[in-house]
C-alpha positions in Angstrom: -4.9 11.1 -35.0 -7.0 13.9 -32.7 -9.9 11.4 -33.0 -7.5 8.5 -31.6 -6.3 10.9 -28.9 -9.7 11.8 -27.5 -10.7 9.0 -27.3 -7.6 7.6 -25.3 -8.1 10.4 -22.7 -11.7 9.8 -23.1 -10.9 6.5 -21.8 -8.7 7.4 -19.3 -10.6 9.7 -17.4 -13.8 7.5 -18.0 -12.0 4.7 -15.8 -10.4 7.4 -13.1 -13.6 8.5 -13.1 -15.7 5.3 -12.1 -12.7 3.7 -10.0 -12.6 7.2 -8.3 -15.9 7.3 -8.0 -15.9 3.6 -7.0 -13.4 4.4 -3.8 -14.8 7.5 -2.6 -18.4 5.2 -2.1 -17.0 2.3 -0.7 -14.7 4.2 1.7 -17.7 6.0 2.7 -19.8 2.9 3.1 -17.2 1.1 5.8 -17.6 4.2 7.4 -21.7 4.0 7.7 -21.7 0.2 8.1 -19.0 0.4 11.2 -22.1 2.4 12.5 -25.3 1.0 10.8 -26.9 -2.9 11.6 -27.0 -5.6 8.6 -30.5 -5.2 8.7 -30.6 -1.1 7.9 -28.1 -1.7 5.3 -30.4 -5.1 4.0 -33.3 -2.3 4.0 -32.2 -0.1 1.7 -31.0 -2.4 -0.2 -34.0 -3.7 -0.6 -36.2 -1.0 -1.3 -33.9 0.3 -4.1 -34.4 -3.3 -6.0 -37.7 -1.4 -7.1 -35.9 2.1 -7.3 -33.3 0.8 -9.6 -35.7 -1.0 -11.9 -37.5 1.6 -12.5 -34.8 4.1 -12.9 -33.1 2.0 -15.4 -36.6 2.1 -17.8 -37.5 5.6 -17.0 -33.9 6.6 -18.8 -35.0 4.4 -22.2 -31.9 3.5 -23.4 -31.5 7.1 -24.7 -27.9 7.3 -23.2 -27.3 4.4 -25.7 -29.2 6.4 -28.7 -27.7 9.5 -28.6 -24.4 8.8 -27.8 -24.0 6.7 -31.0 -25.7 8.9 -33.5 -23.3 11.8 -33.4 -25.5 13.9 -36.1 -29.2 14.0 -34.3 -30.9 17.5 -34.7 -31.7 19.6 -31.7 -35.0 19.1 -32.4 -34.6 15.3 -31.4 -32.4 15.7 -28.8 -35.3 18.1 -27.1 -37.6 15.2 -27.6 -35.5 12.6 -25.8 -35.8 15.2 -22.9 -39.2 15.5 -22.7 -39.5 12.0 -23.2 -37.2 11.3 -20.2 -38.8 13.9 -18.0 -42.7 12.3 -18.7 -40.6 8.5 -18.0 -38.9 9.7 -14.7 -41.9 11.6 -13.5 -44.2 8.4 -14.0 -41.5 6.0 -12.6 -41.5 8.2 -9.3 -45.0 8.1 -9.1 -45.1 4.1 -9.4 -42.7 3.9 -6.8 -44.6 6.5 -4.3 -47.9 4.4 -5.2 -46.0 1.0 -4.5 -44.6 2.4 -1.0 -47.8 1.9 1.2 -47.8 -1.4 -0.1 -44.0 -2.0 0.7 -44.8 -3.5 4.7 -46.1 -6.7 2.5 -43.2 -7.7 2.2 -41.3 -6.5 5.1 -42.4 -6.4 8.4 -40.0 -3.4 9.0 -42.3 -0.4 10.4 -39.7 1.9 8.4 -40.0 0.2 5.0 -42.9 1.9 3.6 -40.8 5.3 4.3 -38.0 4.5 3.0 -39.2 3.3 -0.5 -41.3 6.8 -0.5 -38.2 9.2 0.0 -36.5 7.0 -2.1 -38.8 7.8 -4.9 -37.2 11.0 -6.6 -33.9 9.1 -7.1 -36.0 7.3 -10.5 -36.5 11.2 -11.7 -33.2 12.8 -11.2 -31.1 9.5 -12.8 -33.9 10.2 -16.2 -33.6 14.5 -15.8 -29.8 13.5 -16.5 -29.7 11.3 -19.1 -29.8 13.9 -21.9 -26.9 15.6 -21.1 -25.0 12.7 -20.0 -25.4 11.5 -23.2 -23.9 15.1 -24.8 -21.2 15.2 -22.9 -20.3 11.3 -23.8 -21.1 12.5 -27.2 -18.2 15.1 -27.3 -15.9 12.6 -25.1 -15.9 14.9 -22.0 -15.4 12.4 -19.7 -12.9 14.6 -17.6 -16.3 16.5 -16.9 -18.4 13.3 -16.2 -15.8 11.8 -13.6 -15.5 15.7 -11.6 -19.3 15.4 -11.2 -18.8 11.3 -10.3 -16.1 12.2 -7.7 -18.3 15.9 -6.2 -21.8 13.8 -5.9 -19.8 10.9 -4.1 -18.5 12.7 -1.7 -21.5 15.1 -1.3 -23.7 12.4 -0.8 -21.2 10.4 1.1 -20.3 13.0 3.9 -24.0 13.5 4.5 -24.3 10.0 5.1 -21.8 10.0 7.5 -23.1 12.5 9.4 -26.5 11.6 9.5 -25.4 8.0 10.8 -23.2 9.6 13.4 -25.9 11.7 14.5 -27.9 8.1 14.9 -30.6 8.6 11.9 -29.6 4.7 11.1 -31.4 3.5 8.4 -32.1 7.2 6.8 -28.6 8.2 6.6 -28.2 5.8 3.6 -31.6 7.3 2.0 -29.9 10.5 2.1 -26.8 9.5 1.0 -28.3 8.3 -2.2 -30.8 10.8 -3.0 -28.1 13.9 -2.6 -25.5 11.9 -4.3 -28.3 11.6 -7.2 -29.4 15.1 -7.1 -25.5 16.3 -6.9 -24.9 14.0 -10.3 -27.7 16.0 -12.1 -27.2 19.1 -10.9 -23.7 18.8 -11.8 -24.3 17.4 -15.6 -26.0 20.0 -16.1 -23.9 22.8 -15.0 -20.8 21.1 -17.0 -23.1 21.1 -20.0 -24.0 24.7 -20.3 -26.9 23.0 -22.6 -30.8 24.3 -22.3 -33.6 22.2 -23.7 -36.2 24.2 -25.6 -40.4 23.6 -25.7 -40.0 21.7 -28.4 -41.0 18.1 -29.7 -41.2 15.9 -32.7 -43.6 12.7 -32.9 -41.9 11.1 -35.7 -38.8 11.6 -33.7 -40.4 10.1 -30.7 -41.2 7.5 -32.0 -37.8 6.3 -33.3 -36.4 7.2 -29.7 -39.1 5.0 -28.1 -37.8 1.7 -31.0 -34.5 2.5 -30.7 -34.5 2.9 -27.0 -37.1 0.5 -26.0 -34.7 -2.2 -28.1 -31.3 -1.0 -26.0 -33.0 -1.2 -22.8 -34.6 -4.1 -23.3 -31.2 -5.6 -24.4 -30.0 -4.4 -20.7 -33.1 -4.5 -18.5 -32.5 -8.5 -18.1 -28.9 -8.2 -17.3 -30.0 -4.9 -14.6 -32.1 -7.4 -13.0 -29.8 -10.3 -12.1 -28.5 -8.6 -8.8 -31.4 -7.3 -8.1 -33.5 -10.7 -8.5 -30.8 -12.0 -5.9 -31.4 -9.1 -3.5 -35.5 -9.6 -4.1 -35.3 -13.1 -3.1 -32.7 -12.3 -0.1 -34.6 -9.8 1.3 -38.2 -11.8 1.0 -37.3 -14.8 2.2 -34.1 -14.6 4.7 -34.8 -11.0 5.7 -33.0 -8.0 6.3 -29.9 -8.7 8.0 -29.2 -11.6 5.8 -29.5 -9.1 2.0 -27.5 -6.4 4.6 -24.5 -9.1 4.7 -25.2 -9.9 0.9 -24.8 -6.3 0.2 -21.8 -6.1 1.8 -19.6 -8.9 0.3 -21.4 -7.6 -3.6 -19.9 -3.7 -2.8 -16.6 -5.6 -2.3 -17.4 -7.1 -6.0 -18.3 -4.3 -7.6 -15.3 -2.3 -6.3 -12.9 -5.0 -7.5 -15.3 -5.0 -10.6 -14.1 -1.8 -11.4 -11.0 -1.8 -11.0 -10.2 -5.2 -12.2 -12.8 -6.0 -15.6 -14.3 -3.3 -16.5 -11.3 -1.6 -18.2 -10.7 -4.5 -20.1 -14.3 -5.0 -21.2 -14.0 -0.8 -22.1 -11.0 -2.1 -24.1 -12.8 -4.8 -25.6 -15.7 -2.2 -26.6 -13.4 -0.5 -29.0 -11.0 -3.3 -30.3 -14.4 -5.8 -31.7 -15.3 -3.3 -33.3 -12.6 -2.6 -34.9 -12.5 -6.8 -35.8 -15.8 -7.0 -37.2 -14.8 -7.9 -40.8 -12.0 -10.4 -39.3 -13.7 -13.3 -37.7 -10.0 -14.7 -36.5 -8.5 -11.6 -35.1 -11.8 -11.3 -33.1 -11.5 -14.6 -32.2 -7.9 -14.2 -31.3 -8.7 -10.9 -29.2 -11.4 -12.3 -27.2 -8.9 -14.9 -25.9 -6.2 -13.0 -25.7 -8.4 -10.5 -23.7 -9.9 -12.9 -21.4 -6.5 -14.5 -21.0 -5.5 -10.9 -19.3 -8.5 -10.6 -17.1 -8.7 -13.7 -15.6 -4.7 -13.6 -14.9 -5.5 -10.4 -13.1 -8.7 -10.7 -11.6 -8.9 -14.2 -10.3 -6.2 -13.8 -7.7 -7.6 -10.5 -6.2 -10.8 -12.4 -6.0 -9.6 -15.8 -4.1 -7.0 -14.0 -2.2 -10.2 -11.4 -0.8 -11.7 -14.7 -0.1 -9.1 -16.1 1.6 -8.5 -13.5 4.0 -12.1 -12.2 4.1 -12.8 -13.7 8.1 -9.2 -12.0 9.2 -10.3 -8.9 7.1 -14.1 -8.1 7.9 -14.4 -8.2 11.7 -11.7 -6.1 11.4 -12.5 -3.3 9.1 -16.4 -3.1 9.9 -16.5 -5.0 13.0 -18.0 -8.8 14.3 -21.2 -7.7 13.6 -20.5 -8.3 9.7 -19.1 -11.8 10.1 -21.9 -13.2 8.0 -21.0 -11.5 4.6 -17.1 -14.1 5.1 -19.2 -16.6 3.5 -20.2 -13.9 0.6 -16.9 -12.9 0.1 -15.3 -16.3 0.5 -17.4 -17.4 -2.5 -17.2 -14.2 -4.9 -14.4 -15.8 -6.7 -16.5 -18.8 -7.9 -18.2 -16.1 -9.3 -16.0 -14.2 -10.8 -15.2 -17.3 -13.4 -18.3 -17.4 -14.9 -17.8 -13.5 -15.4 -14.7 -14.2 -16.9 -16.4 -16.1 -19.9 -19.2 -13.8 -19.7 -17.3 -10.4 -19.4 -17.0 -9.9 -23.2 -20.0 -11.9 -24.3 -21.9 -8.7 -25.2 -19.2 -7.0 -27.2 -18.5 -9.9 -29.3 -22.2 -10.0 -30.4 -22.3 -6.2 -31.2 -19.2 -6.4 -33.2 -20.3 -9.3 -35.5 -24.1 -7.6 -35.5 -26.2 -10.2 -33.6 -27.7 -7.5 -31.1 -30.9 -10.1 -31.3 -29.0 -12.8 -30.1 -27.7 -10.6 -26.9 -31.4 -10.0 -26.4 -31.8 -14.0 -26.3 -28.9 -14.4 -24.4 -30.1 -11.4 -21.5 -34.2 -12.9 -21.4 -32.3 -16.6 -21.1 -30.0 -14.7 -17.9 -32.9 -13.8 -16.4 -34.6 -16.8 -16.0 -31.8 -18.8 -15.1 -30.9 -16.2 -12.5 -34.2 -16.7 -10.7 -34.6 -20.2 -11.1 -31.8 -20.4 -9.5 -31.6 -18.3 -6.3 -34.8 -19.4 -6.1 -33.8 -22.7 -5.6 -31.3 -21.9 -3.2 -33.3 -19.6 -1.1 -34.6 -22.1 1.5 -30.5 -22.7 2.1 -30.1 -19.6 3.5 -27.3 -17.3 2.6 -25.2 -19.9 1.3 -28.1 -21.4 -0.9 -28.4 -18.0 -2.7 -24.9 -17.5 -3.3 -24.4 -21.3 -4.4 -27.5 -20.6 -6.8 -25.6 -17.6 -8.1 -22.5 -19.3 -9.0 -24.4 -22.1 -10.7 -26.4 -19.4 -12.6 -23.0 -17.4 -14.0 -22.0 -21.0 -14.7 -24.9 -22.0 -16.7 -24.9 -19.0 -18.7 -21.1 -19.6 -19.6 -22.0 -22.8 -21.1 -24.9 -21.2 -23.0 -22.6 -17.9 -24.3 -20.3 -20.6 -25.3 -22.3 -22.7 -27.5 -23.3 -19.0 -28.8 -19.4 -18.1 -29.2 -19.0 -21.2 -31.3 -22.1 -20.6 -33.3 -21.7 -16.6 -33.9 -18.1 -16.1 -34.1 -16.3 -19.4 -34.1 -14.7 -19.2 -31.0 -13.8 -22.6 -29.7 -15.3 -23.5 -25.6 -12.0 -25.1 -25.3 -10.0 -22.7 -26.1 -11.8 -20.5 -23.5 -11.6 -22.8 -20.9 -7.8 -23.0 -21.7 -7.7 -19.5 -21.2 -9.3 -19.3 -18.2 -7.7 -22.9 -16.5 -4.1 -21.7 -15.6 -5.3 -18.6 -13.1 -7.7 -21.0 -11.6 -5.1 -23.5 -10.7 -2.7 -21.1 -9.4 -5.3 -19.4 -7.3 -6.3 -22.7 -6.2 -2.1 -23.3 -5.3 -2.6 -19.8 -3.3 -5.7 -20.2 -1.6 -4.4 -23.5 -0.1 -1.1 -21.8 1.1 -2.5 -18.8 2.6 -5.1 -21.2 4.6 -2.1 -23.2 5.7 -0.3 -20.0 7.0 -3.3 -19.1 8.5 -3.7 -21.7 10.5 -0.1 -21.8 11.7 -0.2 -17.5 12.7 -3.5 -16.7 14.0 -3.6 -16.0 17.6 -0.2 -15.6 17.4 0.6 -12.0 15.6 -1.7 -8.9 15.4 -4.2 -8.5 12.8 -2.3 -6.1 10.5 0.6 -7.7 10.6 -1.1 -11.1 9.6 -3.1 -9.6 6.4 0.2 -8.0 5.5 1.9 -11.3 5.3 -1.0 -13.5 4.1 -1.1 -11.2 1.1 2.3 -11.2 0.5 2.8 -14.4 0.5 -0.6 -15.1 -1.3 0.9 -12.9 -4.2 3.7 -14.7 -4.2 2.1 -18.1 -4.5 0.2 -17.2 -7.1 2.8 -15.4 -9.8 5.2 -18.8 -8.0 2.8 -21.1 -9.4 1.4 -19.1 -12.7 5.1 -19.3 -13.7 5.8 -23.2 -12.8 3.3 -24.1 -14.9 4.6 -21.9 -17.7 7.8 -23.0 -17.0 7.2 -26.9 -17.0 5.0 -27.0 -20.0 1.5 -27.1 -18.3 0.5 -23.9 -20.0 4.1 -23.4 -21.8 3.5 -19.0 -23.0 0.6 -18.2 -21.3 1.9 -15.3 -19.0 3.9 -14.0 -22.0 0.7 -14.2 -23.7 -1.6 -12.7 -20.9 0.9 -9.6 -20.8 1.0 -9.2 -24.1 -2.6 -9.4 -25.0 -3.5 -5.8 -23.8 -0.7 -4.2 -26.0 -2.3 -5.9 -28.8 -5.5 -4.4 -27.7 -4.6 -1.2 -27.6 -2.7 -1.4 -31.5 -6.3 -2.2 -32.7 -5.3 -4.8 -34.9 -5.6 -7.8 -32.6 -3.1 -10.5 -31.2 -0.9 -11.9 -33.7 0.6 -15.0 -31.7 -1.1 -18.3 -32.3 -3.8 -20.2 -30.6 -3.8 -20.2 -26.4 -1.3 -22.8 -25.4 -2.4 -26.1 -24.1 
């Protein structure tokens, strides 16, 4: 019962955390964009596709490792430090060797800079991974979500003032750096944890296999967003991967907010369904039933009101991130099938598969945004909804093969919010047509999301109500209870 308890809280505070953490940023970030071009915000964003890369190898899945082996001696945990010390030292020296090379692919004077101060971010994220990984360990994630929230808004109010004081492009470097170096120095004052001089190679070695195979696992899915900000930045430029940026923070924000606790729900209640193929079977639905029914409508509605909303709120200057934002929802239903993909596999013990699945991710991602490149903007963005769509066909055949989860059944999970947010999208473009010009901007979003809301739950419940999808809300609602009992949904299949 303490266990259960802990890790409740532990739950709790690990998604106050990273929604806190998630609003602080993007508060901060309207803040510096209102102030910064597209094209500084496209140029950070471009050198960190590098920065983050490297970062994510230089911590070697040894988060992952020690986290789920709750009995590892200090002598191993002392090796995965030195370890992760050697990696981030290495990883910021590849990207300070990389930076003089950076103007070949931006003509930006500043670029080579940038990627160079950029540089220790790859070392602090690997000097922190060890006691991340301690404090996960002993579920202190009251601890982890303090230092989230402090580095946020260290970094964050340093940013601000650096871009009011006009140091455009450099206030965002800082910003990250600080916010990185905060993180660290924070973990480790939480902590209260010293590493000692010493190291075992036969230890090593198992960290390197066991890590290498986690974050190998992971590195393809890292690289999706950044393939797409890689190509953005190479061939449309700056301004156009600045505009990008902008309408993927809104994503990852509602991301937050909207999935991931779900997917953290889904983490615990597979595993818990390993032995009991149809009770995992029934969870995943049931699960994904209660995303999309949430998430879909926050997504289309952004959409919707995204060209009243962004001149707004960061000015005209960001009008061409509408046509990101507009399209995020497209998005967002591949996600939906593709949201507990990775959990499912874990549970039934097919991490090789996952593996299959991330290298297949990949190169669909860049085959493509390549492909939509030469489109522009929109040609990207098309190329990334065809991509999340392609690898929802694929994790289905894999569903159907690994765990016997039915695609239709899936797709009748996921059908009903996508007509009703359909049914709302066309009503609020209708209203919009009749009120702008006519009322202030406030006033309209106020309405347009009201009535946007309304449309949507109006139209979720006709359907129920007329036998289109006869239980489905009363199953959406009550597939998170289910969840959280652990023993999976007991209703029957998802309704027709």
């Amino acid at each position: 019962m303490q266990l259960k308890r802990q890790v409740l809280v532990g739950s709790l505070w690990s998604a106050f955390g990273n929604s806190g953490q998630q609003i602080i940023g993007f508060l901060i970030f309207i803040y510096i964009a209102r102030l910064l071009t597209p094209a500084e915000v496209g140029l950070v964003a471009f050198a960190m596709v590098l920065v983050e890369v490297l970062t994510f190898v230089s911590r070697l899945g040894q988060v992952e490792v020690l986290q789920r082996n709750r009995d590892l001696p200090d002598t191993t945990i002392n090796t995965s430090f030195w370890i992760l010390v050697v990696t981030g030292l290495l990883s910021t020296g590849l990207v300070l060797a990389a930076a003089p090379f950076a103007g070949l692919v931006s003509d930006n004077p500043d670029f080579p800079l940038v990627v160079a101060l950029l540089a220790p971010f790859c070392a602090l994220q690997a000097f922190n991974a060890v006691p991340e990984a301690l404090l996960r360990r002993r579920l202190d994630y009251r601890s982890l979500s303090f230092r989230n929230w402090i580095a946020a808004l260290s970094g964050g109010l340093l940013g601000v003032y650096l871009a009011f004081r006009g140091y455009g492009v450099f206030a965002l470097v800082a910003q990250r750096v600080v916010t990185s170096l905060v993180q660290t120095i924070c973990t480790w004052l939480f902590l209260r944890w010293h590493p000692r001089l010493t190291f075992d190679r036969t230890a090593a070695r198992s960290l390197f296999v066991s890590g290498g195979e986690i974050m190998l696992a992971g590195f393809a899915g890292s690289l999706n967003q950044r393939v797409a900000d890689a190509v953005a930045g190479t061939a449309l430029g700056a301004s156009a991967l600045g505009f990008l940026r902008l309408g993927w923070r809104f994503f990852e924000v509602l991301v937050t907010l909207s999935v991931n606790p779900v997917v953290n729900v889904a983490l615990t209640t597979f595993g818990r369904l390993q032995q009991d193929l149809p009770a995992l079977r029934r969870a995943y639905l049931r699960l994904t039933q209660f995303m999309v029914t949430g998430s879909l409508p926050v997504f289309f509605g952004l959409g919707a009101v995204a060209d009243i909303l962004i001149p707004f709120v960061f000015g005209e200057k960001w009008m061409g991130s509408v046509m990101v934002i507009e399209l995020l929802g497209f998005v967002v239903i591949g996600t939906s099938v593709n949201a507990f993909f990775g959990p499912v596999m874990i549970a039934v013990g097919k991490s090789r598969v996952l593996l299959g699945q991330s290298l297949f991710q990949l190169v669909v991602t860049v085959i493509f945004v390549l492909a939509g490149s030469p489109f522009g903007l929109v040609g990207v963005m098309v190329g990334f909804i065809a991509r999340g769509l392609a690898v929802a066909v694929y994790n289905l055949v894999l569903l159907r093969r690994e765990a016997e989860i039915a695609p239709r059944e899936v797709v009748r999970a996921v059908l009903p919010p996508a007509i009703a947010s359909a049914i709302m999208v066309g009503i609020v473009e209708v209203l919009k047509f009749q009120l702008v010009g006519r009322i202030l901007d406030i006033p309209l979003l106020i309405i347009l999301i009201a009535a946007g809301a309304a449309a949507y739950g109006a139209a979720l419940f006709a359907g129920d109500l007329v036998g289109l999808w006869r239980g489905y809300v009363r199953d959406a609602i009550a597939s998170i209870a289910g969840a959280f009992k652990g023993g999976g949904p007991k209703a029957t299949e998802v309704p027709a």
